[in-house]
Structure formats: structure tokens, C-alpha cells
LUMTI-618027 format. One record per residue: residue number from 1; x, y, z of N, C-alpha, C, O in turn. Coordinates in Angstrom, 1 decimal. Example, Ala and Ser with C-alpha at 12.3 -4.5 7.8 and 13.67 -1.06 7.14 Angstrom:
NODE   i  neast nnorth    nup caeast canorth   caup  ceast cnorth    cup  oeast onorth    oup
NODE   1   13.2   -5.7    7.8   12.3    -4.5    7.8   13.2   -3.3    7.8   14.2   -3.3    8.5
NODE   2   12.8   -2.2    7.1   13.7    -1.1    7.1   12.9    0.0    7.9   13.4    1.1    8.0
! end
This chain:
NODE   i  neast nnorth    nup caeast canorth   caup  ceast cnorth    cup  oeast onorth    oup
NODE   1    0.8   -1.2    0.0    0.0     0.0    0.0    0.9    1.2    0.0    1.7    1.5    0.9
NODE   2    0.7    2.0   -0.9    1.5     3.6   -0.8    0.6    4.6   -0.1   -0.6    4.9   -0.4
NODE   3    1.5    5.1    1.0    1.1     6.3    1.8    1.3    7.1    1.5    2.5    7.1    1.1
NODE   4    0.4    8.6    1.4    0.9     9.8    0.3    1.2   10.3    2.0    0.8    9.7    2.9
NODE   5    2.1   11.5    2.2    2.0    12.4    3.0    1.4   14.3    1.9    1.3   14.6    0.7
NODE   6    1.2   15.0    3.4    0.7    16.0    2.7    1.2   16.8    1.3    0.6   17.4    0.3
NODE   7    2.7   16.6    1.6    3.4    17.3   -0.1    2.8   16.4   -1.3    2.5   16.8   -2.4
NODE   8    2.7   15.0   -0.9    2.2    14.2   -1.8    0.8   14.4   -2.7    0.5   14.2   -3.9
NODE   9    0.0   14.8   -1.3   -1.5    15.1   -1.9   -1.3   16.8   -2.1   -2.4   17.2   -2.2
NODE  10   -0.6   17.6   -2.2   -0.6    18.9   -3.0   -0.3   18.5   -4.3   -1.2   18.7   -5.1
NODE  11    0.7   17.9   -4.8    1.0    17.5   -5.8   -0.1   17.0   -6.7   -0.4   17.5   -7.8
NODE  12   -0.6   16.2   -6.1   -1.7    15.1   -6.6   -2.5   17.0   -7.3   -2.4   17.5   -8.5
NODE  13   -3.2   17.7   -6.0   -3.8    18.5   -6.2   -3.6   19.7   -7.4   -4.4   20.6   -7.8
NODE  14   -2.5   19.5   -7.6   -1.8    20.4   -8.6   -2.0   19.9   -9.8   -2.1   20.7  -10.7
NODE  15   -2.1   18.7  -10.0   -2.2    18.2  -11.5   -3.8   17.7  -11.4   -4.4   17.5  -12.5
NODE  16   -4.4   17.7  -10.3   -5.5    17.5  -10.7   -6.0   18.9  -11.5   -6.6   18.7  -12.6
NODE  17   -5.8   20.2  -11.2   -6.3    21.3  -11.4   -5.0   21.7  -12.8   -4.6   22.7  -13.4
NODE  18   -4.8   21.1  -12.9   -3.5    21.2  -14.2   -3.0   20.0  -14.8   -1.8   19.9  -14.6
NODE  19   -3.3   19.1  -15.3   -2.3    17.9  -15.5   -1.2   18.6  -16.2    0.0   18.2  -16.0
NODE  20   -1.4   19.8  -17.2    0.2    19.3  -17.9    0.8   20.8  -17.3    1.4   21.5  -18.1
NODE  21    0.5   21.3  -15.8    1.7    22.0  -14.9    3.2   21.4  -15.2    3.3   20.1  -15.3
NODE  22    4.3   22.3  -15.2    5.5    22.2  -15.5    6.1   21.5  -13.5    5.6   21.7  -12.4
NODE  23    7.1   20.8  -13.9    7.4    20.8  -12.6    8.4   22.0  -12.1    9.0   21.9  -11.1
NODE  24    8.4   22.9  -12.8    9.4    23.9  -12.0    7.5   25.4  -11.7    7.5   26.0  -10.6
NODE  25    6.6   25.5  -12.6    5.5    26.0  -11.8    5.1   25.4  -10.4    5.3   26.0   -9.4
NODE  26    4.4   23.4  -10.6    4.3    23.4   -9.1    5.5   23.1   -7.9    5.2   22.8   -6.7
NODE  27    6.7   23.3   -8.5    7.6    23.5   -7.2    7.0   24.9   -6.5    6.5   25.0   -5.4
NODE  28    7.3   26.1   -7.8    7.0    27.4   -6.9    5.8   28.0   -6.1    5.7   29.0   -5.5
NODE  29    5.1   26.9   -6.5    3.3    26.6   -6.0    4.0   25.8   -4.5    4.2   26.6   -3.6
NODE  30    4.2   25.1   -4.4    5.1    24.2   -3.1    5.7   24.9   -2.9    4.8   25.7   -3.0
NODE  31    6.4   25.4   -2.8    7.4    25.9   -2.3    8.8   24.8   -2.1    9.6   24.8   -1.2
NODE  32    8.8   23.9   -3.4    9.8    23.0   -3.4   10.7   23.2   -4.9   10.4   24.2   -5.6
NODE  33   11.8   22.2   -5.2   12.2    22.8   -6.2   11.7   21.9   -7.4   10.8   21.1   -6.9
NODE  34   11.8   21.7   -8.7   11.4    21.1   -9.5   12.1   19.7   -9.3   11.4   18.7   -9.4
NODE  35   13.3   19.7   -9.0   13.9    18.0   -8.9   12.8   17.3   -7.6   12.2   16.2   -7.9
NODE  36   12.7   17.9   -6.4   12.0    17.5   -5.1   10.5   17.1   -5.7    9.8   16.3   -5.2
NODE  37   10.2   17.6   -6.6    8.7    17.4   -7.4    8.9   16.5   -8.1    8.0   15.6   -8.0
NODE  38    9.9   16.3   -9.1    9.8    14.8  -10.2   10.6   13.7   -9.5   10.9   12.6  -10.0
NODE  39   10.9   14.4   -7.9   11.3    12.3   -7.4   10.0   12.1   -6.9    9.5   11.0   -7.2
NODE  40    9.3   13.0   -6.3    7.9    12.7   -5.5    7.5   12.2   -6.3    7.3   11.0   -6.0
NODE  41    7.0   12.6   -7.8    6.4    12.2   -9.0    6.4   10.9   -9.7    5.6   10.2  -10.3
NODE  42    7.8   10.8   -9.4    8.4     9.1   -9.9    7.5    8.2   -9.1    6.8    7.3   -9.6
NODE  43    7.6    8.5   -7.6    7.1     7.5   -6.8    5.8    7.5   -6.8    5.0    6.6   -6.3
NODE  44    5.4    8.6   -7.2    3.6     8.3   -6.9    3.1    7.5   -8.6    2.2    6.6   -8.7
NODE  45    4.1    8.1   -9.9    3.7     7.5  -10.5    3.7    5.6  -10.9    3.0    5.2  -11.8
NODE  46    4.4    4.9  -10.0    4.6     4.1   -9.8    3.7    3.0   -9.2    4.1    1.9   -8.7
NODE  47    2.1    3.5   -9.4    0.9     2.6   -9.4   -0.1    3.2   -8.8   -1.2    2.6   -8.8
NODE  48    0.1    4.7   -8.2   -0.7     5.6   -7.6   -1.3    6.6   -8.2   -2.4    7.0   -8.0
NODE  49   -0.3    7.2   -9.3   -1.3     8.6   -9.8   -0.8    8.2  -11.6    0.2    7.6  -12.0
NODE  50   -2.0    8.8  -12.2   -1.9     8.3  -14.0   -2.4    9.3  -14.3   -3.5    9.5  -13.9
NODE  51   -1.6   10.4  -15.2   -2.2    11.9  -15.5   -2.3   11.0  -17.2   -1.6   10.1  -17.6
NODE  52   -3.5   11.6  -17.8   -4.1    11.3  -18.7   -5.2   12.0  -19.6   -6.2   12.5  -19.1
NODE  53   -4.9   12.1  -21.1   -6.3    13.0  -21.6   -8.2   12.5  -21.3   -8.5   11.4  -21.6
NODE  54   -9.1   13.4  -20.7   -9.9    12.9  -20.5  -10.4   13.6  -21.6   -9.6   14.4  -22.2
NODE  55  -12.2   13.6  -22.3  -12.5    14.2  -23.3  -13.7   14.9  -22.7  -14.0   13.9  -22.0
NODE  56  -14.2   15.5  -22.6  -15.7    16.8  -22.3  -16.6   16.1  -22.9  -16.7   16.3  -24.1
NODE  57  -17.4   15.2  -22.3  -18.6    14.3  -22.5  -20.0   15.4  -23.1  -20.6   15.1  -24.1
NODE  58  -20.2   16.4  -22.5  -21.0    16.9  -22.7  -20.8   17.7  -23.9  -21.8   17.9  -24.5
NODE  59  -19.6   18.3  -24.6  -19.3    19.4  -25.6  -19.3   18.3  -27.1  -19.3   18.9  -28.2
NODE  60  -19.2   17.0  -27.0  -19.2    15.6  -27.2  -20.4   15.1  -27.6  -20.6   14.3  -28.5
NODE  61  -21.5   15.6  -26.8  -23.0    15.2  -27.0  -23.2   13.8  -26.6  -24.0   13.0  -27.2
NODE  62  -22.6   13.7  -25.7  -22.8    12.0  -25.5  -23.1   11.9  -24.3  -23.0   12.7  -23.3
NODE  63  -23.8   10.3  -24.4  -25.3     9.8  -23.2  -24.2    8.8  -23.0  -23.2    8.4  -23.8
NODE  64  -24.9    8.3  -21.1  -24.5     7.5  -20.9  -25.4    6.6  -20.4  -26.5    7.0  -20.2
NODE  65  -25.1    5.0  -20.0  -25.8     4.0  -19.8  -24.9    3.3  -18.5  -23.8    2.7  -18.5
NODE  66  -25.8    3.5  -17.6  -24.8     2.7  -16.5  -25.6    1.8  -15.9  -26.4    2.1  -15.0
NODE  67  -25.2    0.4  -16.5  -25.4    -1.1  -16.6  -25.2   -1.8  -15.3  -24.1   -2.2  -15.0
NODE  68  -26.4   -2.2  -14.2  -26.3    -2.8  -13.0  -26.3   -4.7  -13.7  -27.1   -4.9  -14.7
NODE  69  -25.7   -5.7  -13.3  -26.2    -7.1  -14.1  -25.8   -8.3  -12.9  -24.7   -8.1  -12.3
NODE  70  -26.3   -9.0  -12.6  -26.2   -10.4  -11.9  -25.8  -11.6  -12.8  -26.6  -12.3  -13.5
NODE  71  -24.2  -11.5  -12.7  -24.2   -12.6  -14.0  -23.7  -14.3  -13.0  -23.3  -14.1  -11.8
NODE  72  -23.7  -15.5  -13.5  -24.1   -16.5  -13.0  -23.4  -16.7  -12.4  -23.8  -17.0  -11.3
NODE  73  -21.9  -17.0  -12.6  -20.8   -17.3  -12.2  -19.2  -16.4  -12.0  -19.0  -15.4  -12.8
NODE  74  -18.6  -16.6  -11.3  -17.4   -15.9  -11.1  -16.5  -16.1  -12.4  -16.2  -15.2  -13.2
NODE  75  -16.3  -17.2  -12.6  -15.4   -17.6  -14.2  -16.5  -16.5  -15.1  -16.1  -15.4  -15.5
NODE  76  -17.7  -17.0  -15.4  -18.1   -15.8  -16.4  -18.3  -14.4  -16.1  -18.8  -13.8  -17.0
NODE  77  -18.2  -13.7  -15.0  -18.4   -12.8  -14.7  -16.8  -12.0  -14.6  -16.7  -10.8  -14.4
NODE  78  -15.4  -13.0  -14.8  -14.0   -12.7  -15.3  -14.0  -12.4  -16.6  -13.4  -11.5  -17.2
NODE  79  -14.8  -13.4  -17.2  -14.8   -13.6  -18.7  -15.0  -12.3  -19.2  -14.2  -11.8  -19.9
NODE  80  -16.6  -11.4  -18.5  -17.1   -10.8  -19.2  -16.5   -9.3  -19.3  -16.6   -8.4  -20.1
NODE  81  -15.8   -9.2  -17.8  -15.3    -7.9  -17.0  -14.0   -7.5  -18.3  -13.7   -6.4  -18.8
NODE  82  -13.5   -9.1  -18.4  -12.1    -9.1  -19.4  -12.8   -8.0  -20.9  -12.5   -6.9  -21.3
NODE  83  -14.0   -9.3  -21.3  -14.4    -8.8  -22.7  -14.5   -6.9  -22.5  -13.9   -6.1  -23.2
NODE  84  -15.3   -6.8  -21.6  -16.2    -5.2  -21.7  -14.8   -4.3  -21.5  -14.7   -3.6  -22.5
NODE  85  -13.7   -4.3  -20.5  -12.0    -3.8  -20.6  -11.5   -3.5  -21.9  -10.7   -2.6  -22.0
NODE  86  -12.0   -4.4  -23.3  -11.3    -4.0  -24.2  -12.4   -2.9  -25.3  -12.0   -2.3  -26.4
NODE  87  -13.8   -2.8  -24.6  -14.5    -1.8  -25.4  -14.4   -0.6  -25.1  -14.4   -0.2  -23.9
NODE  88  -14.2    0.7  -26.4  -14.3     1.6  -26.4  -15.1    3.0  -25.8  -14.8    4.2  -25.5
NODE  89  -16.3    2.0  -25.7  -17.3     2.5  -25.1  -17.7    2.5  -23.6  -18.4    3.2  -22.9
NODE  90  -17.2    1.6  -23.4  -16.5     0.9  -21.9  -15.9    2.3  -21.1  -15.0    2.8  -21.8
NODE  91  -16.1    3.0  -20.0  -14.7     3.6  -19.1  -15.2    3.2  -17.9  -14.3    3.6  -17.1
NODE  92  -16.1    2.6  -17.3  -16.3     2.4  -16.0  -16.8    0.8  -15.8  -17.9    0.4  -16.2
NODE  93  -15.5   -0.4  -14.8  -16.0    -1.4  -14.8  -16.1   -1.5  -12.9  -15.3   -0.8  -12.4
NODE  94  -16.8   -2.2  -12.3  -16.7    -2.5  -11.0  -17.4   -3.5  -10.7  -18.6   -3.5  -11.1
NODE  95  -16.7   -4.7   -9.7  -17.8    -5.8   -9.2  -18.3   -5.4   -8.6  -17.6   -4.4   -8.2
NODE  96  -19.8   -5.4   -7.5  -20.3    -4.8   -6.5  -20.8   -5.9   -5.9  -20.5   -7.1   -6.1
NODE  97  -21.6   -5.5   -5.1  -22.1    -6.4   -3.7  -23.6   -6.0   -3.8  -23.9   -4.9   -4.2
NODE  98  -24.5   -7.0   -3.5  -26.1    -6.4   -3.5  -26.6   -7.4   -4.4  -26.1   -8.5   -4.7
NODE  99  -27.5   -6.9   -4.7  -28.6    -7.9   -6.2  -27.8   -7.8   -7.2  -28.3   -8.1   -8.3
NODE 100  -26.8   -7.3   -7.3  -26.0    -6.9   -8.8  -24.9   -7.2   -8.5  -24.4   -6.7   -7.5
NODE 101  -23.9   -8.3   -9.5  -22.5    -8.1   -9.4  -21.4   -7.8   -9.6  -20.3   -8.0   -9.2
NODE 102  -22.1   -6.8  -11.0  -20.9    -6.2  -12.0  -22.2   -4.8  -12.3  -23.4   -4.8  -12.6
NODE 103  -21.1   -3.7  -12.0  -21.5    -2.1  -12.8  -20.6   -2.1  -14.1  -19.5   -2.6  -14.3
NODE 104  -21.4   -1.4  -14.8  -20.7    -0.6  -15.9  -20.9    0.4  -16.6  -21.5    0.2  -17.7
NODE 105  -20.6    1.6  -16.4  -20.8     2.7  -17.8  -20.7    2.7  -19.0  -19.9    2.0  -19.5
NODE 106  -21.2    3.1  -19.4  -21.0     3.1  -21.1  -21.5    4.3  -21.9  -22.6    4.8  -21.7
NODE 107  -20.4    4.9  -22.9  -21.2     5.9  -23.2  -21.4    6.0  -25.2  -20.5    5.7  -26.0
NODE 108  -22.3    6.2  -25.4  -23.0     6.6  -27.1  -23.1    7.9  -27.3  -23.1    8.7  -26.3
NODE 109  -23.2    8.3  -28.6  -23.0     9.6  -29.6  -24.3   10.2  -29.7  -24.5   11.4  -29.8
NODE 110  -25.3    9.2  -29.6  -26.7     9.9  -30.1  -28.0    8.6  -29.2  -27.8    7.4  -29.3
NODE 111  -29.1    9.0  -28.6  -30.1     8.1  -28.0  -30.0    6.3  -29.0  -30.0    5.3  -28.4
NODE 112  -30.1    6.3  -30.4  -30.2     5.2  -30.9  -28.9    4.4  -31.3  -29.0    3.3  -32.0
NODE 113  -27.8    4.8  -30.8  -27.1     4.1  -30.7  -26.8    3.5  -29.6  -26.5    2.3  -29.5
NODE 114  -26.9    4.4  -28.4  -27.6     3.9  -27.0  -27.8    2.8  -26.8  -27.1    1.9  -26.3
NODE 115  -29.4    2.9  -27.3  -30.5     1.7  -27.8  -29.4    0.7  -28.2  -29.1   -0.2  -27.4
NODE 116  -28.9    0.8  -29.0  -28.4    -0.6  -29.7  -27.4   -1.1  -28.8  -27.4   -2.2  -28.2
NODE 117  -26.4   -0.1  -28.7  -25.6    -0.9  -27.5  -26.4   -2.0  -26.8  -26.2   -3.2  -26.9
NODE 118  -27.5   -1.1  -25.7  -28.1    -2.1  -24.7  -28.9   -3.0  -25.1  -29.4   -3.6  -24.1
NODE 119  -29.2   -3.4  -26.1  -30.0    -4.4  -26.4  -28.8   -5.5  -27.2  -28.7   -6.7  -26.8
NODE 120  -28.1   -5.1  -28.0  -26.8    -6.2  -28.7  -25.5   -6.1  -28.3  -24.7   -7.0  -28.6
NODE 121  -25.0   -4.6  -27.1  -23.2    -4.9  -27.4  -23.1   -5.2  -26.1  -22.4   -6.2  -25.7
NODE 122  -23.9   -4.3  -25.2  -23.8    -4.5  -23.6  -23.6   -5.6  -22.9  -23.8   -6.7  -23.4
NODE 123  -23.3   -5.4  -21.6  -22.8    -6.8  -21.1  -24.2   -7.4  -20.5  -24.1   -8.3  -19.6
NODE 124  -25.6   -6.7  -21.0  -26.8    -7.1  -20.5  -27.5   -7.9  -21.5  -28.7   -8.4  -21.5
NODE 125  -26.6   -8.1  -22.6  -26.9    -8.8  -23.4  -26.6  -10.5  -24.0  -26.9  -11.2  -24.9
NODE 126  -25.6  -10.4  -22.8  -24.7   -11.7  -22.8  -25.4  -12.9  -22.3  -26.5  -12.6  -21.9
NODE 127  -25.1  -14.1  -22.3  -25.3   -15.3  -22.0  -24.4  -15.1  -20.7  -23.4  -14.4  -20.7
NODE 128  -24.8  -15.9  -19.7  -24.8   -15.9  -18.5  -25.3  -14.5  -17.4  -24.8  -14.3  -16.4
NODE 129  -26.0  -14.0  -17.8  -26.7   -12.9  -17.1  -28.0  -13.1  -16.7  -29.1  -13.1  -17.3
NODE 130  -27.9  -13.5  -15.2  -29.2   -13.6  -14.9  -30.7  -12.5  -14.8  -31.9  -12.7  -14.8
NODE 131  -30.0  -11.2  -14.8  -30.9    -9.9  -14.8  -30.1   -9.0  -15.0  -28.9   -9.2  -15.1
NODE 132  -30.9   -7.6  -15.1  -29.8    -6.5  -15.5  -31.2   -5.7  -15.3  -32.4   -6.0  -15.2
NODE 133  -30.1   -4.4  -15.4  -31.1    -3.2  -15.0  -30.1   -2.2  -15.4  -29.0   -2.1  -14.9
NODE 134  -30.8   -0.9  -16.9  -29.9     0.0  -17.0  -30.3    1.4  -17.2  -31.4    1.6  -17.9
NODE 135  -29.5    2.6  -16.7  -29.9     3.8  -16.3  -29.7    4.7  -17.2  -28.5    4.9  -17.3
NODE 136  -30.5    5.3  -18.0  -29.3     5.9  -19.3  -29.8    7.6  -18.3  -30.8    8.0  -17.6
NODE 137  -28.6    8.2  -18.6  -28.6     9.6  -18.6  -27.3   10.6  -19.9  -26.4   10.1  -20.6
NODE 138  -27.8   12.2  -19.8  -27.0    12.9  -20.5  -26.2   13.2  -19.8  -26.3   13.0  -18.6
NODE 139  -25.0   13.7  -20.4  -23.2    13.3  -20.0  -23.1   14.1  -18.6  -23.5   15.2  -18.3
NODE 140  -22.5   13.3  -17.7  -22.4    13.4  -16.4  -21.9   15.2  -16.2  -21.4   15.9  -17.1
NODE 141  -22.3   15.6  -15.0  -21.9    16.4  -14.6  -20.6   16.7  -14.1  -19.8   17.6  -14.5
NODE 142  -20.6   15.9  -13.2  -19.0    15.9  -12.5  -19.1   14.3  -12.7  -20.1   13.6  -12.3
NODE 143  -17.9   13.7  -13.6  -16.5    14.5  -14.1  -17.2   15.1  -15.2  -18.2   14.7  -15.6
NODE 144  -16.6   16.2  -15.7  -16.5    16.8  -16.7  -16.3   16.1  -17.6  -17.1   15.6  -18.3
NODE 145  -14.7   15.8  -17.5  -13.9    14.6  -18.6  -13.8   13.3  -18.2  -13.6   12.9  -17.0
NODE 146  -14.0   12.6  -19.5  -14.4    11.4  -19.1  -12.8   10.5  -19.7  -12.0   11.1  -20.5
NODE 147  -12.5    9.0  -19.2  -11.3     8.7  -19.6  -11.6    7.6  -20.9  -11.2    6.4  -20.9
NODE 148  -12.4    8.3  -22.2  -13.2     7.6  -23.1  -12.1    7.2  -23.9  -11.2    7.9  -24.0
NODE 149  -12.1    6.3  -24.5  -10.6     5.4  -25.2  -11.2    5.6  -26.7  -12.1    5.1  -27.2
NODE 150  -10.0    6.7  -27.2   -9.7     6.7  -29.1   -9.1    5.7  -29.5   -7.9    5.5  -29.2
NODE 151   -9.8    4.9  -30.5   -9.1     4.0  -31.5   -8.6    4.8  -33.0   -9.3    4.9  -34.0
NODE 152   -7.3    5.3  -32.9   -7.3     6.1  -34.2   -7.5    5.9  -35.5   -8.2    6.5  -36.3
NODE 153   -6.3    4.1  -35.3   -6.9     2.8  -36.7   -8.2    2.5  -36.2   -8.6    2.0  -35.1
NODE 154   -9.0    3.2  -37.5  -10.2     2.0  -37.3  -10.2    1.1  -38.4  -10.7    1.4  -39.5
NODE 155   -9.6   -0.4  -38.0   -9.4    -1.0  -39.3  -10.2   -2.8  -38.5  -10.6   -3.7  -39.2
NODE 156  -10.1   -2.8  -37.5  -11.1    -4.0  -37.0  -12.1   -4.4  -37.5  -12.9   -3.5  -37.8
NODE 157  -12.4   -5.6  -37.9  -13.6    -6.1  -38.8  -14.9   -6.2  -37.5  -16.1   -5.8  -37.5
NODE 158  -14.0   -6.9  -36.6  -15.1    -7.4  -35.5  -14.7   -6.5  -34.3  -13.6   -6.1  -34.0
NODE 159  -16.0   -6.2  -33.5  -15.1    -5.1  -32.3  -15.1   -6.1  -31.1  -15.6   -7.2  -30.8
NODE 160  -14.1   -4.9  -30.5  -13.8    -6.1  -29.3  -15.5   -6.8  -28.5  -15.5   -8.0  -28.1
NODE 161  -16.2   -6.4  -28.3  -17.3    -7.3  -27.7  -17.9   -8.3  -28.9  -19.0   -8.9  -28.6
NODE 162  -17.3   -8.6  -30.0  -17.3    -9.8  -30.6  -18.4   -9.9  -31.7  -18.7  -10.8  -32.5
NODE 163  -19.0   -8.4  -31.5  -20.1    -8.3  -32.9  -19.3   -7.2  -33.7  -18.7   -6.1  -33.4
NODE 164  -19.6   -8.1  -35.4  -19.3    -7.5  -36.5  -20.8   -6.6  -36.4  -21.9   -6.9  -36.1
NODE 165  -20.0   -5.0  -36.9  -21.0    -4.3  -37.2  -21.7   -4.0  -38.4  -22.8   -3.5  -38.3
NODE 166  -21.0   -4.5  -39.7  -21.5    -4.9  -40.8  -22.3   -5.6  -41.0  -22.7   -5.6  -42.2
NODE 167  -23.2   -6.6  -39.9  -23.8    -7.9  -40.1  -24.9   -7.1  -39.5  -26.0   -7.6  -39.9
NODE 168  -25.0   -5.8  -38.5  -25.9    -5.8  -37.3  -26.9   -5.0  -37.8  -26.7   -3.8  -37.6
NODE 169  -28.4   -5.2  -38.8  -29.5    -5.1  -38.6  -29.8   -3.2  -38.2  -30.2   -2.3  -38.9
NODE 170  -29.5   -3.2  -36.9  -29.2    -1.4  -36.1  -28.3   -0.8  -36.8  -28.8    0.2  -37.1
NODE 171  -27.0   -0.9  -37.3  -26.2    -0.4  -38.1  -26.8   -0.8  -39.8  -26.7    0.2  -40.6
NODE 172  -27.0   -1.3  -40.1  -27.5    -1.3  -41.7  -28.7   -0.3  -41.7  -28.9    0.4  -42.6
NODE 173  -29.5   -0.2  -40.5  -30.6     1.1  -40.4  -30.4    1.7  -40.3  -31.4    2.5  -40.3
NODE 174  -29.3    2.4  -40.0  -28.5     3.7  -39.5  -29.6    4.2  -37.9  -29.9    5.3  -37.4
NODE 175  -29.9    2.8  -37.4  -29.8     3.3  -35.8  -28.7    3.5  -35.2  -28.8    4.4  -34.5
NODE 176  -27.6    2.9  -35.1  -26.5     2.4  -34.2  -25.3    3.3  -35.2  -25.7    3.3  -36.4
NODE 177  -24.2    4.0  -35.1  -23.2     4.7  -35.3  -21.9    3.5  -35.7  -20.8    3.7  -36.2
NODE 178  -22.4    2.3  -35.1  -21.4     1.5  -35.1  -20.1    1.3  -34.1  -19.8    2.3  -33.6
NODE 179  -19.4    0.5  -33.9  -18.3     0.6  -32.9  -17.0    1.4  -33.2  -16.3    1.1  -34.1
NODE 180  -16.8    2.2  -32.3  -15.6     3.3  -32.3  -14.3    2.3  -33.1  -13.6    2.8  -33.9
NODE 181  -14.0    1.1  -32.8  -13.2     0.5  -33.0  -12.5    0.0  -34.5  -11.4   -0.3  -34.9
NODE 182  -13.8   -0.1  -35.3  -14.0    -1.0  -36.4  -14.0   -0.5  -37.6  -14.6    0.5  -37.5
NODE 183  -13.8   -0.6  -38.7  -13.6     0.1  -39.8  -15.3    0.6  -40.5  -15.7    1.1  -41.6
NODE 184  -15.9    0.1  -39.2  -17.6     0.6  -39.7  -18.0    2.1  -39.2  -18.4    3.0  -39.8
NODE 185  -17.7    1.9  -38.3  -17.7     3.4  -37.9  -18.5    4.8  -38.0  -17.6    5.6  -37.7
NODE 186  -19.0    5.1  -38.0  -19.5     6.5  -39.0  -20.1    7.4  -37.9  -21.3    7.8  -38.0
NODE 187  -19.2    7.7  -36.8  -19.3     8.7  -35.3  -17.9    9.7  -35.2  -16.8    9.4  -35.7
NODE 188  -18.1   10.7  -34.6  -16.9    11.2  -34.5  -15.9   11.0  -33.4  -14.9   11.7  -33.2
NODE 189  -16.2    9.9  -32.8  -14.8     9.4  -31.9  -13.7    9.0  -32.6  -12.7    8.6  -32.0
! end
């Protein structure tokens, strides 16, 4: 377990409110020097702190769907945690405790692609799911930025949750935008 002390969580607090602060600004914010800032830095970055682009959900126009599911087994409920980790649309996974044992967020470009997610890509749609239950809302308030994953190549035939979007019925209707990932595509992620 890493223990922050207080310079640690100013730090933290400095790149929250800046990620790309210089380390010689938040030394003179600390009152430390820029070297005393990138050893602290080294060590928190070392499984504790991950400065990273998030993107403005809302300037984005994008909804989210956050997916409560009781799925049957622990092996498939690894399986599925693994699959949903490599989707685009994926930024929020957690097991939980209660009638539910996997959360998930998920976010879409426009209401009908939404839709298609939750009925074909979602993990409420899988085999081994005994129930599910999901919340859609428009782009969160806080956070602002969300840590939504760009696929730049979109050259995938099949997206990672294992549906071709060429084949999918919602995407030949132009309900569904298709998966960020796939050479189908036709969204601005």
C-alpha cells in the first residue's frame, strides 16, 4: 500500500487542477524545487497517480448507460469484465455487492445508438446474465472529462465485444453509429 503524506497530496492536487503544470511552476506553488517534485512524482507515478487525456462528454453530445447485471458465475463474470475492458465505449467497470455483481458505464454519440448498445453490445446482453437493469442519462456532470478510449486505426472487422457491425441489422438502419473501434464506424470518436 503507498502512503501519500501531505506534499504528496498537494502535488496530486496540482495536476488535478493542471495535469500538464510544468514541474518547476508546481515546485514554486510548493514551495519545493522542480527535482523534489519529479522524485515525489516518480514514486507516486509508480501505481498511484496516472495523469491522462480525458475528453468533455457533454461538448461531445454523449449519453451514458450505466449497466447494473447479476451474472451467474465468477469464471463468467472474469470472462465478461475481461471482454467489456477492451470496449471503447466501456470507461467504467466494478464488481459490486447487493442484487448486482458487476457495474458498468457506457457511453453513445446519439439516443439510438444507445439503444443498440443495450439491447446487442452491452454486457446485459450476454449469456450468463441472470438480470440486469440500466440507467441511461446525458453526460455526467462531474466529471466533466471522461477517460473515453480513441481508436485512431479503425481498421477491426469485429469489435472487441465480438459483434461484426456490418452484419448488425441497427447499423445497416442507421440506428446504431457502429463501434468506435471497427472500420464501420461513422461517429466522431
Amino acid at each position: 500500500m503507498i502512503i501519500m503524506d501531505g506534499v504528496d497530496k498537494k502535488i496530486i492536487s496540482c495536476l488535478q487542477e493542471d495535469g500538464r503544470a510544468s514541474l518547476s511552476e508546481m515546485g514554486q506553488k510548493l514551495g519545493l524545487s522542480h527535482v523534489s517534485v519529479r522524485n515525489r512524482l516518480k514514486n507516486l507515478y509508480e501505481g498511484l497517480v496516472n495523469v491522462s487525456a480525458g475528453l468533455n462528454a457533454e461538448q461531445l453530445g454523449l449519453r451514458i448507460a450505466i449497466i447494473n447485471a447479476e451474472v451467474e458465475t465468477p469464471e463468467r463474470l472474469r470472462e465478461l469484465t475481461d471482454l467489456f475492458s477492451k470496449c471503447p465505449r466501456t470507461f467504467f467497470i466494478a464488481t459490486t455487492t447487493g442484487a448486482y455483481n458487476v457495474m458498468m458505464i457506457m457511453i453513445a454519440e446519439d439516443a439510438d445508438t444507445l439503444n443498440a448498445i443495450l439491447e446487442a453490445c452491452s454486457i446485459r446482453a450476454r449469456k450468463g446474465i441472470r438480470r440486469s437493469e440500466a440507467t441511461v442519462g446525458e453526460a455526467p456532470i462531474i466529471p466533466k472529462y471522461l477517460p473515453i478510449k480513441i481508436v485512431p486505426d479503425k481498421k477491426m472487422e469485429i469489435a472487441p465485444c465480438e459483434i461484426n457491425c456490418g452484419k448488425c441489422l441497427r447499423y445497416k438502419n442507421k440506428k446504431c453509429l457502429g463501434c468506435p473501434s471497427t472500420k464501420y464506424y461513422r461517429g466522431p470518436l
